[in-house]
TORRO-433600 format. One record per residue: residue number from 1; chain; x negated, y, z negated of N, C-alpha, C, O, CB in turn. Coordinates in steps of 0.05 Angstrom, whole numbers. Each point is the difference from the previous one (the first is absolute). Glycine has a CB too. Layout:
+-----+-------+--------+--------+--------+--------+---------+--------+--------+--------+--------+--------+--------+--------+--------+---------+--------+
!   n ! chain !  neast ! nnorth !    nup ! caeast ! canorth !   caup !  ceast ! cnorth !    cup !  oeast ! onorth !    oup ! cbeast ! cbnorth !   cbup !
+-----+-------+--------+--------+--------+--------+---------+--------+--------+--------+--------+--------+--------+--------+--------+---------+--------+
! NUM !     A !      X !      Y !      Z !      X !       Y !      Z !      X !      Y !      Z !      X !      Y !      Z !      X !       Y !      Z !
...
+-----+-------+--------+--------+--------+--------+---------+--------+--------+--------+--------+--------+--------+--------+--------+---------+--------+
END
This chain:
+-----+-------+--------+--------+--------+--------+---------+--------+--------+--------+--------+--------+--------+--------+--------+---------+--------+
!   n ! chain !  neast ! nnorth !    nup ! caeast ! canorth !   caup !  ceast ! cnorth !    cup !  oeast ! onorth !    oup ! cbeast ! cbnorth !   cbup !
+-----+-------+--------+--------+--------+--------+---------+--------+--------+--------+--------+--------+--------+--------+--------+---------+--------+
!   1 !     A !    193 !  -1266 !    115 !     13 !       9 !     25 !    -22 !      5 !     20 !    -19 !     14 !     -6 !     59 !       6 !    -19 !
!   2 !     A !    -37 !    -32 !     53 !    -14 !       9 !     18 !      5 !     25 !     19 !     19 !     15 !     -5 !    -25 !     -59 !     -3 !
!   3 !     A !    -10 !     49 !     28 !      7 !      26 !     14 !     20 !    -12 !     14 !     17 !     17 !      6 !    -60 !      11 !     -3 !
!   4 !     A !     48 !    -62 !      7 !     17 !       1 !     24 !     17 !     -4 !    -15 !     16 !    -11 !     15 !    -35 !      -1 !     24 !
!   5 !     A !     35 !     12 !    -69 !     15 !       1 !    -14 !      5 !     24 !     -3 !     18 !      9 !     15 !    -27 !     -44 !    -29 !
!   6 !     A !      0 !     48 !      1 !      6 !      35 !      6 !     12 !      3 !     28 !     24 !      5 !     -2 !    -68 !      12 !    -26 !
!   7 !     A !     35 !    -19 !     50 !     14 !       9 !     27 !     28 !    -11 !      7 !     17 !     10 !     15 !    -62 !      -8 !      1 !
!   8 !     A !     47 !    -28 !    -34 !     28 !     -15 !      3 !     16 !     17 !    -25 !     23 !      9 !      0 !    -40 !     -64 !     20 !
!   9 !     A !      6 !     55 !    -32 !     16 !      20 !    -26 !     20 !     25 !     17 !     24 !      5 !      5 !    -76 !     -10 !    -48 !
!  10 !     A !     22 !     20 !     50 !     11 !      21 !     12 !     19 !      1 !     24 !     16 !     18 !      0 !    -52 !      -6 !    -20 !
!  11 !     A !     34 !    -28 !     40 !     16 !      -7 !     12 !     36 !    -13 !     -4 !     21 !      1 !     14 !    -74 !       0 !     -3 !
!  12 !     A !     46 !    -10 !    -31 !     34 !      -6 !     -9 !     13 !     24 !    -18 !     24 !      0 !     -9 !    -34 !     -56 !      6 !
!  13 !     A !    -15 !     84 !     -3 !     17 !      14 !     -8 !     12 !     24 !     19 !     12 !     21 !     -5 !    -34 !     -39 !    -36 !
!  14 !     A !     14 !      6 !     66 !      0 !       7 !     29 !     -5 !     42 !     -3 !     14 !     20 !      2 !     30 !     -76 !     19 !
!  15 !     A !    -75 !     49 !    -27 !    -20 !      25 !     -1 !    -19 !     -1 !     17 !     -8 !    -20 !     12 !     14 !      26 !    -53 !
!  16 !     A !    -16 !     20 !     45 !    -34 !      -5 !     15 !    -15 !      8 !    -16 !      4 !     13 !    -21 !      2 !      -5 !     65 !
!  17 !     A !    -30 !    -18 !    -33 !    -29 !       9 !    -13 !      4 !     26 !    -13 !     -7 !      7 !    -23 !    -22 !     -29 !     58 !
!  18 !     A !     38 !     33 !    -19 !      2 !      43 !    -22 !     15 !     -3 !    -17 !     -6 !     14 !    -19 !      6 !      24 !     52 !
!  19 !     A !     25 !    -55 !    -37 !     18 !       2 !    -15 !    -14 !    -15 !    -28 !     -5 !     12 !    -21 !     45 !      -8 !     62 !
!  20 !     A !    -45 !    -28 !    -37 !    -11 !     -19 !    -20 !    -24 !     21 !     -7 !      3 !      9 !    -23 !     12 !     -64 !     43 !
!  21 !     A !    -37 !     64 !     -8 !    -12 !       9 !    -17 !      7 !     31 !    -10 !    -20 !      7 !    -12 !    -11 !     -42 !     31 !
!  22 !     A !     42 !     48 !    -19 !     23 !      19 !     -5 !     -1 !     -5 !    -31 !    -16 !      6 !    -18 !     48 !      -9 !     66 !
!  23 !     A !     -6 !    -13 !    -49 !     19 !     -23 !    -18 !    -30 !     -4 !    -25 !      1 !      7 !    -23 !     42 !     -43 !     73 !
!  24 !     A !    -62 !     26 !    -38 !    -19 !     -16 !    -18 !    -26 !     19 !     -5 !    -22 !    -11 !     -2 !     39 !     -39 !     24 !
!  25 !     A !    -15 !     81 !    -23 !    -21 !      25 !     -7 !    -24 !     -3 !     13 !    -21 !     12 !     -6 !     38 !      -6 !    -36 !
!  26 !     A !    -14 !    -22 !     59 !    -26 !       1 !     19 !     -4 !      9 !     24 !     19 !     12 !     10 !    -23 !     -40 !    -29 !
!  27 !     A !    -15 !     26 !     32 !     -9 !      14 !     25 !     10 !    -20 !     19 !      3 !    -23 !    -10 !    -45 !      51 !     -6 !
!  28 !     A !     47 !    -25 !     44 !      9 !     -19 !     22 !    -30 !    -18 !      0 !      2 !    -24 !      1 !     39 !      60 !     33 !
!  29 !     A !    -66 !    -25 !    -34 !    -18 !     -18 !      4 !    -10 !     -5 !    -25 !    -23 !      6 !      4 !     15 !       6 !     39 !
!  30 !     A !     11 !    -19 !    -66 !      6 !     -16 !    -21 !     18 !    -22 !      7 !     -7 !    -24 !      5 !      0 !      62 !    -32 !
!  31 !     A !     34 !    -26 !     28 !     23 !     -21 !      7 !    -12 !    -23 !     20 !     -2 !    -24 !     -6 !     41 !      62 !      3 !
!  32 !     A !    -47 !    -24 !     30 !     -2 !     -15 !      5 !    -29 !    -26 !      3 !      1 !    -19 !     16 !     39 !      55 !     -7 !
!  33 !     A !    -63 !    -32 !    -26 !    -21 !     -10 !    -17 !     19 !    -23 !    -20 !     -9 !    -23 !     -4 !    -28 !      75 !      5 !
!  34 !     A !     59 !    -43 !    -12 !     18 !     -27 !    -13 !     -2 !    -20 !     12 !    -10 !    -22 !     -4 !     41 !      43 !    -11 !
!  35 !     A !    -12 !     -4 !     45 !      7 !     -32 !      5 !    -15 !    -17 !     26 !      9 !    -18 !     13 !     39 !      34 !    -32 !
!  36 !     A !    -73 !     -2 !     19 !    -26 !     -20 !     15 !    -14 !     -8 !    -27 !    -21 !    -10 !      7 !      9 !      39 !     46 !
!  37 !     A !     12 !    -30 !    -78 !     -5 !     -17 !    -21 !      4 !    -28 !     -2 !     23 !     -9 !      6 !    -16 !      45 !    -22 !
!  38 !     A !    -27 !    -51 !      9 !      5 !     -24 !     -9 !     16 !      0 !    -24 !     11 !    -20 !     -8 !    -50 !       8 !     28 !
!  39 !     A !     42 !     40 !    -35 !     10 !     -17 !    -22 !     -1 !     41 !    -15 !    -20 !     15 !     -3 !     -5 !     -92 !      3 !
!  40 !     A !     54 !     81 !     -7 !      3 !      26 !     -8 !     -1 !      4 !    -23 !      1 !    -21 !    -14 !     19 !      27 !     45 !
!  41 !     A !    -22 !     16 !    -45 !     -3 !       7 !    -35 !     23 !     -8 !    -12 !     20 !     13 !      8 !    -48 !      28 !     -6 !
!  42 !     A !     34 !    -60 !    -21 !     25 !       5 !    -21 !     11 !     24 !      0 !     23 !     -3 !      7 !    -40 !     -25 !    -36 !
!  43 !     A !     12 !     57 !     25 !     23 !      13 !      2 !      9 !      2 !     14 !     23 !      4 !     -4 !    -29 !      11 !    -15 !
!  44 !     A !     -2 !    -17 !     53 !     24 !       1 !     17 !     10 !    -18 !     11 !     10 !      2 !     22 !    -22 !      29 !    -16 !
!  45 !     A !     11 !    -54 !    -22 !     21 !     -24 !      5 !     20 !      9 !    -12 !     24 !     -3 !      8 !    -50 !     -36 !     -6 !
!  46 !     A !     19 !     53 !    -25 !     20 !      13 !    -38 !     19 !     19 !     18 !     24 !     -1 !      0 !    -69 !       9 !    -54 !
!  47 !     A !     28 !     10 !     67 !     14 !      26 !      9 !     17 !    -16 !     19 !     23 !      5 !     -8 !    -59 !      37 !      3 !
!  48 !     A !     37 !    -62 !     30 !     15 !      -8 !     10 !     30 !    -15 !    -10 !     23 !      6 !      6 !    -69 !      -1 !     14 !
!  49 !     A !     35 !    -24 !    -36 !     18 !      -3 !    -22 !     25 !     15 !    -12 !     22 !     -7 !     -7 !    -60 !      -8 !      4 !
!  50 !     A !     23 !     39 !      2 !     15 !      26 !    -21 !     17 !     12 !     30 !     24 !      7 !     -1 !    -72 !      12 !    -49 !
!  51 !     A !     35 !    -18 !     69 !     13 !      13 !     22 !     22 !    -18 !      9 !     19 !     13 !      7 !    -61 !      12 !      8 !
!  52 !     A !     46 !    -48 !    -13 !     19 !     -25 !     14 !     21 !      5 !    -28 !     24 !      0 !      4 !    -64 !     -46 !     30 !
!  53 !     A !     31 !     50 !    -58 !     24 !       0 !    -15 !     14 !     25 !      1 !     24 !      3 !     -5 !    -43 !     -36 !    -24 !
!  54 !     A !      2 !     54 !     36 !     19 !      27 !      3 !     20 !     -6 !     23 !     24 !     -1 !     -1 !    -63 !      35 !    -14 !
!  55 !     A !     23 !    -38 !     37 !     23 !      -1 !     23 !     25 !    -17 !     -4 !     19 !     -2 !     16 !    -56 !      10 !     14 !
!  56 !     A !     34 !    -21 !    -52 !     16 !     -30 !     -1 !     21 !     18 !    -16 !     22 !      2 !     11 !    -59 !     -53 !    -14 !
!  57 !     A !     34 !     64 !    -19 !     16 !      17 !    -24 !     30 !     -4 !     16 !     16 !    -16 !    -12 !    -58 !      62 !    -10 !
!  58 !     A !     50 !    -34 !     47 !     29 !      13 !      8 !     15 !    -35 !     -2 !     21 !    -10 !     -6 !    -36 !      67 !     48 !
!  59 !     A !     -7 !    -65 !    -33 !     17 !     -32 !      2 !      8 !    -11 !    -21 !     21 !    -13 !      0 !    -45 !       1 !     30 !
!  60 !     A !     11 !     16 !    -52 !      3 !     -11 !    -22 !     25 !     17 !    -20 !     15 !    -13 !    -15 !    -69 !      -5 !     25 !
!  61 !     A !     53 !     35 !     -7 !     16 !      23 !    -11 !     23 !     -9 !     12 !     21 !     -1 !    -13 !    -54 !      40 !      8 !
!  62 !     A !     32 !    -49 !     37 !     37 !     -11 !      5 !      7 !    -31 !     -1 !     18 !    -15 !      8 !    -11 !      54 !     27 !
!  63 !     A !    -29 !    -42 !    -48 !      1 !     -33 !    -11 !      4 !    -20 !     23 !     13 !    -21 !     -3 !      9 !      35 !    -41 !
!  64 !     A !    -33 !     -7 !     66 !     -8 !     -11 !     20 !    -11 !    -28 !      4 !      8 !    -18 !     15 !    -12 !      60 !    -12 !
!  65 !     A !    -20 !    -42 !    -25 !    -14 !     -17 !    -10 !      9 !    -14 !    -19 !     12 !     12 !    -17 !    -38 !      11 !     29 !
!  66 !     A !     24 !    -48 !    -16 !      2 !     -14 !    -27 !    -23 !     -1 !    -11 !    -21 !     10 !      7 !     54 !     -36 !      5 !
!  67 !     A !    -27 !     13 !    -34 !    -17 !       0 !    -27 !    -20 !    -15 !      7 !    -23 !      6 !     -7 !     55 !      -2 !    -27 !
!  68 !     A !    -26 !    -24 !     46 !    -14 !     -28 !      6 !    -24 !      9 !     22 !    -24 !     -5 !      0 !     73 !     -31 !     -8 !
!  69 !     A !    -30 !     54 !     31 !    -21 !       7 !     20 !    -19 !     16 !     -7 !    -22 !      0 !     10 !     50 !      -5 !     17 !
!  70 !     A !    -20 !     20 !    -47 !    -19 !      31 !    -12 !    -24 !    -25 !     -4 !    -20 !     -6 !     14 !     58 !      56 !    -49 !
!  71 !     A !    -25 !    -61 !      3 !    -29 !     -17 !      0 !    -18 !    -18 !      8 !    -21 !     -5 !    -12 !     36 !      17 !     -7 !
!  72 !     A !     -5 !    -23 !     42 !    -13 !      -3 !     20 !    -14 !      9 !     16 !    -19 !    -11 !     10 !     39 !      -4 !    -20 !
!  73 !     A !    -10 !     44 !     17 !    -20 !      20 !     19 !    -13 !      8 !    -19 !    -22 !      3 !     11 !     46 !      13 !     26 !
!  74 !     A !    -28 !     -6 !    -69 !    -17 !      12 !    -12 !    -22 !    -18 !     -4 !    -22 !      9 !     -4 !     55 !      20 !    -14 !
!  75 !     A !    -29 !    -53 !     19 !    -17 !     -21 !     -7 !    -21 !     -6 !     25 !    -23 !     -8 !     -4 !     63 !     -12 !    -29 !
!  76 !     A !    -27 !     27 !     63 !     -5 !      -6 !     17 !    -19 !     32 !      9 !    -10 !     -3 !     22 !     54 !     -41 !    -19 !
!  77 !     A !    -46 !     59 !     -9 !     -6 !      24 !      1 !    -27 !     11 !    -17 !    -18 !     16 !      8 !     69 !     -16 !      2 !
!  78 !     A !    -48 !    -15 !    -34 !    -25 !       0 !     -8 !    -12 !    -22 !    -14 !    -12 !     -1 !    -21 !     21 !      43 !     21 !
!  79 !     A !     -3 !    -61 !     15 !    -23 !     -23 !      3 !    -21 !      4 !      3 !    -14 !     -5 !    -19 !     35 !     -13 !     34 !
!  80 !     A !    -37 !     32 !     14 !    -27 !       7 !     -4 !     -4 !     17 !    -15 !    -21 !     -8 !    -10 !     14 !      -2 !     43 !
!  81 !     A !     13 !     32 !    -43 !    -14 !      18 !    -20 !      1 !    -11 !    -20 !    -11 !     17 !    -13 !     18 !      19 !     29 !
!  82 !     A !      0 !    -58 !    -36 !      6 !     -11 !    -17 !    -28 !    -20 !     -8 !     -8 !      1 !    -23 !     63 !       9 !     39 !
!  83 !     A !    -66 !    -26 !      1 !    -22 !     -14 !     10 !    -26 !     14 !     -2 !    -20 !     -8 !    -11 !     52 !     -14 !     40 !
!  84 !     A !    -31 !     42 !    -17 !    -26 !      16 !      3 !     -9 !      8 !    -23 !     15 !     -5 !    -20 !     -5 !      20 !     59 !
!  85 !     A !    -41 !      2 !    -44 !    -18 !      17 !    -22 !     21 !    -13 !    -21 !     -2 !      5 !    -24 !    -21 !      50 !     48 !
+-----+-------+--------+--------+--------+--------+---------+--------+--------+--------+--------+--------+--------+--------+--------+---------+--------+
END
């Protein structure tokens, strides 16, 4: 995952910089050291990951989602962390 991946991340979970780094136990200027990265640590692609499936939970719980889409977005979700270290 890159930093300008991270910023699109965070952006569709329509947060700011304080929130995302909040969310992700870091400092705002950490956070934001991510996402002027070429290229960010595996865990917080993981932690992002872990965060997009929490917010997702209510959806899924009213079966919102199909089966087909879940595994498609899970697949689609951690693609890059999957690749990396």
């Amino acid at each position: 995952m890159t930093g300008w991946h991270l910023k699109l991340w965070r952006k569709s979970m329509l947060w700011t910089r304080e929130r995302a780094a909040t969310e992700l136990g870091v400092s705002l200027r950490t956070y934001k050291s991510y996402e002027n990265a070429e290229e960010v640590k595996r865990a917080v692609g993981l932690a992002t990951v872990t965060l997009s499936l929490i917010s997702m939970i209510p959806s899924l719980k009213s079966e919102q989602v199909s089966r087909e889409r879940l595994v498609q977005l899970l697949g689609e979700m951690t693609e890059s962390v999957r690749t990396e270290g």
